[in-house]
MARMITOR-469308 format. One record per residue (C-alpha): residue in three letters; x negated, y, z negated. Coordinates in pm, whole numbers, padded with zeros to 5 digits, always signed. Each point is the difference from the previous one (the first is absolute). Last residue first. Example, Ala and Ser with C-alpha at 12.3 -4.5 7.8 and 13.67 -1.06 7.14 Angstrom:
BEGIN
SER-01367-00106-00714ALA+00137-00344-00066
//
This chain:
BEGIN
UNK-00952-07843-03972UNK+00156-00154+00352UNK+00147-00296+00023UNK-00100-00288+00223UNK+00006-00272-00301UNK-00374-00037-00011UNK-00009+00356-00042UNK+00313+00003-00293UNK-00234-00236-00167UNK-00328+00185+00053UNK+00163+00313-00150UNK+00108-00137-00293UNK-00357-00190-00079UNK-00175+00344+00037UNK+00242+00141-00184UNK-00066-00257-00315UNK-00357+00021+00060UNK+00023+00367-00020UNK+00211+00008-00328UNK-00263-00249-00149UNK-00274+00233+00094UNK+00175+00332-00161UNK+00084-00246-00345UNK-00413-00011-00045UNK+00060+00403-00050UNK+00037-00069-00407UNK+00319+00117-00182UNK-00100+00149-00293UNK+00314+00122-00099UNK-00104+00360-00030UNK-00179+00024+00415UNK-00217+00211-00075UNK-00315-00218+00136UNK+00195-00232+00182UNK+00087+00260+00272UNK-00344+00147-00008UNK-00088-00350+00127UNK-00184+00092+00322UNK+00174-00239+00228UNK+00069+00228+00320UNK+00370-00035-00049UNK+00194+00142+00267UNK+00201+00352-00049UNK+00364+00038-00112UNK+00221+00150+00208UNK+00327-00136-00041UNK+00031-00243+00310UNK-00309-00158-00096UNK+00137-00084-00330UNK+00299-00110+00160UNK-00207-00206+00212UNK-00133-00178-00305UNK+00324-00031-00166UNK+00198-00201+00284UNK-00308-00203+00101UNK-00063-00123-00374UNK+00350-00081-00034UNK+00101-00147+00314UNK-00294-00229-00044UNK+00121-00123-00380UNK+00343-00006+00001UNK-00006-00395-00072UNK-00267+00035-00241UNK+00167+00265-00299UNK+00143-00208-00206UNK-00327-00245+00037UNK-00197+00249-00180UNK-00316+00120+00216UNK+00186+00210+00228UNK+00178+00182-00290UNK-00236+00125-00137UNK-00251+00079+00315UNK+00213+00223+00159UNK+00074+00286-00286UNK-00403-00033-00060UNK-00122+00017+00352UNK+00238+00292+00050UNK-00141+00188-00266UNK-00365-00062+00063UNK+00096+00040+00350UNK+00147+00390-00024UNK-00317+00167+00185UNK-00060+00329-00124UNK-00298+00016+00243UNK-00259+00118-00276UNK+00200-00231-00191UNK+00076+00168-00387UNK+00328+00175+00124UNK+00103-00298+00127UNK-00116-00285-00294UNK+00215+00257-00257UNK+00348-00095+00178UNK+00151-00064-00285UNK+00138-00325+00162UNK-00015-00189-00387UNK-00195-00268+00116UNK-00001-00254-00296UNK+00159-00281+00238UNK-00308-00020+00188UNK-00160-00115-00304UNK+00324-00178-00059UNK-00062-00216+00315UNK-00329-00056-00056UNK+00070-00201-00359UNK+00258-00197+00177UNK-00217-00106+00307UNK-00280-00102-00272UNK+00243-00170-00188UNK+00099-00263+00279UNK+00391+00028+00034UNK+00228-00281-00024UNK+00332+00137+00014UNK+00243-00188-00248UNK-00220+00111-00345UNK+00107+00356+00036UNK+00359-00130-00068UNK+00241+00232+00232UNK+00069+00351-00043UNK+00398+00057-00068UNK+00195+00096+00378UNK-00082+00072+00304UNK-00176-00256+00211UNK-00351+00094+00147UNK-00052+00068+00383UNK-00222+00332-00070UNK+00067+00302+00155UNK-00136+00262+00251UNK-00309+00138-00035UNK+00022+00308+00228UNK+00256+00114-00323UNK-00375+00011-00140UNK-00157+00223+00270UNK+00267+00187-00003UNK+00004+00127-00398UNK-00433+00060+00049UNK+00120+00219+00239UNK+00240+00173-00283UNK-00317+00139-00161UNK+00083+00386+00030UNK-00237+00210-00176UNK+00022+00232-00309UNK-00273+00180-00152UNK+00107+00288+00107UNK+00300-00054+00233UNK+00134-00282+00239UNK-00337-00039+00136UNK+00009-00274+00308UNK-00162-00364-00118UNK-00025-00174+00351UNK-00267+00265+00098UNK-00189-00014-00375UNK-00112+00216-00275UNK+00107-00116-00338UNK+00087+00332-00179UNK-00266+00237-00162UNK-00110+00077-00362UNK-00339+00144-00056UNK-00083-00021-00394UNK-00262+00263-00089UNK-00156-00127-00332UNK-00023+00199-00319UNK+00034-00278-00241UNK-00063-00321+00192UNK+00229-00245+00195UNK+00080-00326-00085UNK+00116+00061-00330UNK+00273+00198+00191UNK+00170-00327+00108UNK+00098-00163+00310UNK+00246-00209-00021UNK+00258+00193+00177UNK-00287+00007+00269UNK-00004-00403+00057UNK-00273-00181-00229UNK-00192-00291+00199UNK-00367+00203-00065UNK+00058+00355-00200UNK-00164+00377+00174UNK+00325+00043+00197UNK+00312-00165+00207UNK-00134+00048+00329UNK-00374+00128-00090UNK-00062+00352+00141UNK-00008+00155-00257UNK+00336-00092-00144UNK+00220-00158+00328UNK+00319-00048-00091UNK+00317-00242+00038UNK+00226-00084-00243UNK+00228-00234+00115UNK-00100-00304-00081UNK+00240-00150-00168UNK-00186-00207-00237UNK-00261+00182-00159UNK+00159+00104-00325UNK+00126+00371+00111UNK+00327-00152+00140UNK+00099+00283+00192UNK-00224+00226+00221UNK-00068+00244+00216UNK-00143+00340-00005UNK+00147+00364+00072UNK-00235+00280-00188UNK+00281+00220-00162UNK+00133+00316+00186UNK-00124+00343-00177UNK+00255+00175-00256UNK-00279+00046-00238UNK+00216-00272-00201UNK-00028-00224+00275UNK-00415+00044-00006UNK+00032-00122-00344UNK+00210-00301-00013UNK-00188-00139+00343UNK-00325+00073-00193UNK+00153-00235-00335UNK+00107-00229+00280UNK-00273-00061+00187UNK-00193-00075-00279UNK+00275-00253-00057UNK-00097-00082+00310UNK-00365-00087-00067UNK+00044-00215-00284UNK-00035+00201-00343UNK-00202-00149-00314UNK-00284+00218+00095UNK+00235+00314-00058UNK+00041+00292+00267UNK+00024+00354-00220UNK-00174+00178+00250UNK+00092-00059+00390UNK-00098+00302+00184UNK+00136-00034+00407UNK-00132+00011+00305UNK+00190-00006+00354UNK-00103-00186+00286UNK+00130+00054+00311UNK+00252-00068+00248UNK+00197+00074+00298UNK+00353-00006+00082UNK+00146-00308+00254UNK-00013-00272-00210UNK+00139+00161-00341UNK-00101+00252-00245UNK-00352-00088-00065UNK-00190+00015-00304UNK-00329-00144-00024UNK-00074+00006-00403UNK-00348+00100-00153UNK+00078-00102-00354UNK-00276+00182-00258UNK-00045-00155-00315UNK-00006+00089-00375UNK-00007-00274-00263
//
């Protein structure tokens, strides 16, 4: 199938950008989207032009690094897919395919396609800890835990922090993300006694990165890959809400 990849390439931070258009001819079905990528990357080196710079590393799902918008959908055309899972199936013979990087203040441009995501980083090390034992993993069966609780907590679990929720929020709010990396481990009983610190600590650091509110229109949840539905944005509130009360009854200030 023949394609056409309308790539923003950008130096770095500080040098402008643009899109730049390239003739992809020989791209098979079978092929995810990198390894399109790839086969152009291979080709534009040889012309002695600087390959398209784009991140990623697992290319199964799981890391989450890889981190495109494909007309204008973060991710592309495919529902709970991440881009490295994209394939060219999805896209037609002949199509113009415009590439650009997620597009977001707490997200800086490192180059091309490339974009720094080491806010979302702080805003777990905001976490903290959990007061759990090292050592071998206890019996599941000594820590009651109703199923429900168990079954939300490794929905939350599933977020993979590719950031995909931001560059899809017309705010690029981060709380889809931060609702998720709070949520499982304050609903296990591992995670309980840091549980106020925790959701205080990481929700001002996402305030303190630059991420915008949440206005609750659930463009987050529709890319997100994992699924993960915007229902864990109310329980982070609630939790915060609760937080901050305590420290107010307390005389502290939030």
């Amino acid at each position: 199938m023949k394609v056409t990849v309308r790539v923003w390439r950008q130096k770095n931070a500080k040098t402008p950008g643009r899109f730049v258009e390239y003739e992809v001819a020989d791209a098979s079905p079978d092929m995810s989207f990198f390894e399109m990528l790839d086969v152009l990357n291979e080709r534009i080196t040889k012309q002695g032009e600087e390959p398209i710079a784009f991140d990623s590393d697992c290319r199964e799902g799981i890391c989450g690094a890889c981190s495109c918008v494909i007309n204008g959908e973060a991710h592309g055309p495919e529902k709970k897919v991440t881009t490295c899972q994209t394939y060219m199936r999805s896209f037609q013979d002949g199509q113009v395919i415009i590439v650009e990087p997620f597009r977001a203040k707490a997200f800086p441009l490192i180059k091309d396609l490339v974009v720094d995501r080491s806010a979302f980083d702080r805003i777990i090390q905001a976490g903290g800890f959990i007061s759990v034992n090292t050592g071998s993993a206890p019996e599941a069966n000594t820590v009651p835990l109703p199923k429900y609780h168990s079954d939300l907590a490794m929905d939350a679990a599933s977020c993979i922090g590719c950031g995909a929720c931001v560059a899809a929020c017309k705010n690029t709010s981060a709380s889809l993300f931060v609702a998720a990396k709070v949520s499982h481990l304050n609903l296990l009983p591992q995670g309980k006694p840091e549980k106020d610190p925790r959701v205080l600590g990481m929700v001002q650091a996402m305030d303190e990165a630059g991420f915008g509110s949440c206005t609750v229109t659930g463009s987050c949840e529709a890319v997100c890959p994992k699924g993960i539905p915007i229902s864990f944005i109310s329980r982070m509130n609630y939790d915060f809400i609760a937080a901050a009360l305590k420290l107010r009854v307390h005389g502290r200030r939030v």
